[in-house]
C-alpha positions as CSV (number, residue, x, y, z in Angstrom):
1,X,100.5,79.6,14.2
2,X,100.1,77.7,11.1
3,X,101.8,77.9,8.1
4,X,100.7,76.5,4.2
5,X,103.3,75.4,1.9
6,X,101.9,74.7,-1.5
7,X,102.5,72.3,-4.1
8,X,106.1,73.7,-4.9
9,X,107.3,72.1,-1.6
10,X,109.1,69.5,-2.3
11,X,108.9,66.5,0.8
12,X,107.6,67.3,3.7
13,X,110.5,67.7,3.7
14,X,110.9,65.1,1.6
15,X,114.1,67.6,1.7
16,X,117.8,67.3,0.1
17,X,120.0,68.3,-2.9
18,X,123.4,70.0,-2.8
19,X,124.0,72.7,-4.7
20,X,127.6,71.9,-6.3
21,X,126.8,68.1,-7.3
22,X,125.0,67.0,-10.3
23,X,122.6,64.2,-8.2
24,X,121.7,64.8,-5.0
25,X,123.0,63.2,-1.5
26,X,120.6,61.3,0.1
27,X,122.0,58.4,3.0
28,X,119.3,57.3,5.4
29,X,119.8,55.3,8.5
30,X,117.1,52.6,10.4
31,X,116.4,52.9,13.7
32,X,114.0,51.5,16.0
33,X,111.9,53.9,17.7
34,X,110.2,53.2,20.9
35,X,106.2,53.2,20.2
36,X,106.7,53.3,16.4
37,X,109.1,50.7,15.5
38,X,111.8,50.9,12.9
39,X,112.1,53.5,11.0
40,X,114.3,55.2,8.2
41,X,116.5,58.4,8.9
42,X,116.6,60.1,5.7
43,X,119.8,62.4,5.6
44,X,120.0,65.4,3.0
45,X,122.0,68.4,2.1
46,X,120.7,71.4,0.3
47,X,121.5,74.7,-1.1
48,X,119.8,77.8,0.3
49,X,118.8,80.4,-1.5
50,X,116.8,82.9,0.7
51,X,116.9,83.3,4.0
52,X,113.8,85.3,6.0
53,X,115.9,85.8,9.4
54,X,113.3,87.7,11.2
55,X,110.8,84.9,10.4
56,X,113.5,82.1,11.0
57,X,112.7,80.3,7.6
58,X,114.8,79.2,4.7
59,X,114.0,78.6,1.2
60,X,115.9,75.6,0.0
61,X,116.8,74.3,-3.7
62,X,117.0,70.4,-4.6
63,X,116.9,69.5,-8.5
64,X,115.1,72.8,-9.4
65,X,112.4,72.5,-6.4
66,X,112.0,75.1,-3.7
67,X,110.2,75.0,-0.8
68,X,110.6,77.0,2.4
69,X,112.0,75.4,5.7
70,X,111.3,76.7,9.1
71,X,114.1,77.1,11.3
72,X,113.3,76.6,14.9
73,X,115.8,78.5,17.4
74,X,117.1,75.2,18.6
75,X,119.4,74.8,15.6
76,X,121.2,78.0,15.8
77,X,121.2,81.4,14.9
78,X,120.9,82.4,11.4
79,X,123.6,85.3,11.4
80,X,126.0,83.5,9.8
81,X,124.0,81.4,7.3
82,X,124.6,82.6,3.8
83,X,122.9,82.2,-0.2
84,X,124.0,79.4,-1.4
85,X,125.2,77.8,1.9
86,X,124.6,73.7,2.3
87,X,122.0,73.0,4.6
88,X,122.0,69.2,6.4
89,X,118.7,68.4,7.3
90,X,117.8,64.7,8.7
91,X,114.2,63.7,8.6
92,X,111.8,60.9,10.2
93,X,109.0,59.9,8.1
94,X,106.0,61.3,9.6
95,X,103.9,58.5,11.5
96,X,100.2,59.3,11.0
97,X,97.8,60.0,13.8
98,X,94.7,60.6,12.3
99,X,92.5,60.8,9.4
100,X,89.8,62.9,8.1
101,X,87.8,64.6,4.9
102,X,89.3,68.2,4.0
103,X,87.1,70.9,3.1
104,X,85.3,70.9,-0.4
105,X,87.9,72.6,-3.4
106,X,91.1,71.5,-1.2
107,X,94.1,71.1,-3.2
108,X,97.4,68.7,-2.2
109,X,99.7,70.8,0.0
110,X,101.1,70.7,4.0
111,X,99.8,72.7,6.8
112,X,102.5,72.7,9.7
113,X,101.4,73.5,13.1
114,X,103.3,73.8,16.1
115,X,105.6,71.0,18.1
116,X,103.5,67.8,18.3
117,X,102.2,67.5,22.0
118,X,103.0,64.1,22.6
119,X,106.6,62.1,21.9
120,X,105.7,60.1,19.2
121,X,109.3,59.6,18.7
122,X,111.6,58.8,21.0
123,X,115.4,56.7,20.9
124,X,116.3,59.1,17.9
125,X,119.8,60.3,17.8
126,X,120.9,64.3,17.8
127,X,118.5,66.9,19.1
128,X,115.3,66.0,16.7
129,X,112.5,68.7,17.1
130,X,108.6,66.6,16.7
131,X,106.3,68.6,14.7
132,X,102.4,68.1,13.6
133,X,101.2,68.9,10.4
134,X,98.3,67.9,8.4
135,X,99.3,66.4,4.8
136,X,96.5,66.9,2.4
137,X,96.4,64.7,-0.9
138,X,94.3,62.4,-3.1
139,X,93.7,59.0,-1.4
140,X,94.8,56.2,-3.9
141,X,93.8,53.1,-1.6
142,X,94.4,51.5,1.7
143,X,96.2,47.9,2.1
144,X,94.6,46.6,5.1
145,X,97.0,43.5,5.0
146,X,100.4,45.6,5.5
147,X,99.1,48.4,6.5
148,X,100.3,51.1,4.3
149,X,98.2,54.0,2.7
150,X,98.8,54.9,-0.7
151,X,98.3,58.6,-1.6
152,X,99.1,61.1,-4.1
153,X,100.5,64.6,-2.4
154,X,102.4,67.4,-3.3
155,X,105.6,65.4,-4.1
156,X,104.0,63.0,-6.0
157,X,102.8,59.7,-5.2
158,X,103.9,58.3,-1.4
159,X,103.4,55.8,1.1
160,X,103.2,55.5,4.8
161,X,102.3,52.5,7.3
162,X,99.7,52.8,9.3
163,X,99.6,51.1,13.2
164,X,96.7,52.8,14.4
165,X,93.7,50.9,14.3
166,X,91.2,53.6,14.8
167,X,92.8,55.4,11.8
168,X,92.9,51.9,10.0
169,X,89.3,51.9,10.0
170,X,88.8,55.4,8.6
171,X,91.2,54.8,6.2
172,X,88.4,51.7,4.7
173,X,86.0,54.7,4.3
174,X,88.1,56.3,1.6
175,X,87.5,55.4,-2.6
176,X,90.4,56.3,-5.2
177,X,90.6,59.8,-6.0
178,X,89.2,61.2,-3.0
179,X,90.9,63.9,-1.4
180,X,91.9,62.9,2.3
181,X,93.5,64.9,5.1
182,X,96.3,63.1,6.9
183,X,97.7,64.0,10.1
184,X,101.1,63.1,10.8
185,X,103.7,63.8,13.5
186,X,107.4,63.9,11.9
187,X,110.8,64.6,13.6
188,X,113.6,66.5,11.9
189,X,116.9,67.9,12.9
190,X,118.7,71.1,10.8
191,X,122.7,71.3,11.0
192,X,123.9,75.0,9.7
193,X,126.9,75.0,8.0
């Protein structure tokens, strides 16, 4: 089962405001991660403001945004979780695992899919839940020599390193302002307050 969030989601997960200070509160951590290397725990709190308790989701506010978060039944029931309750959501950058050309008329937005198949991320503290989803967003350009791709996506312009050398190459296929589906495996972890 798939699910589309459009361009009013806000980081893919990219996730975090609370709802009672006037900036948000964003900590990250570094970790090294065995098979991917080190990378950057980002740590958020947000309000909620639904709550779609048959379909576990929430929708979650950061500086105006919205976008809806899936709850998996790993993190708890939803019972007690309220409007305007803070959320804490930790998130691992997605690490990409492939690369491809998205249909004709595709517009920047996330398709999630279920739990990623393989552990692409392992060593990570807390009960992290590994999910697939395919980013889609306007290619800016590739630096071969560090490896990161440069793209433009629902939350704006973003960057990710790339360590795959098959996607490497298909990534030197790509000119500026072409649209370009990313797929990405990302771990995150909800704590309900």
């Amino acid at each position: 089962m798939s699910k589309f969030i459009g361009p009013f989601f806000a980081v893919a997960l990219a996730l975090g405001a609370t709802g009672c200070a006037t900036a948000p509160i964003t900590t990250s951590e570094t970790v090294v991660v065995a098979g991917v290397g080190p990378v950057e725990i980002e740590r958020l709190s947000v309000r909620v403001i639904s709550i779609d308790r048959p379909n576990r989701s929430v929708i979650v506010e950061q500086n105006g945004y919205r976008w809806l978060v899936d709850v998996p039944p790993v993190f708890g029931n939803l019972e007690n979780l309220r409007e305007g309750d803070t959320v804490q959501i930790s998130r691992v950058e997605g690490v990409i695992v492939g690369v491809r050309r998205p249909r004709r008329g595709s517009k920047p937005g996330i398709t999630y899919t279920e739990a990623a198949s393989a552990p692409a991320f392992q060593n990570l503290p807390d009960k992290y839940v590994v999910r697939s989803l395919t980013l889609t967003a306007k290619f800016e350009r590739f630096d071969a020599e560090n490896g990161m791709v440069h793209y433009v996506g629902p939350f704006g312009p973003r960057s990710l390193t790339v360590t795959d050398p098959v996607v490497k190459a298909e990534l030197r296929k790509f000119r500026r302002g072409e649209m370009v589906d990313l797929s990405l495996a990302e771990a995150f972890y909800i704590v309900l307050q």
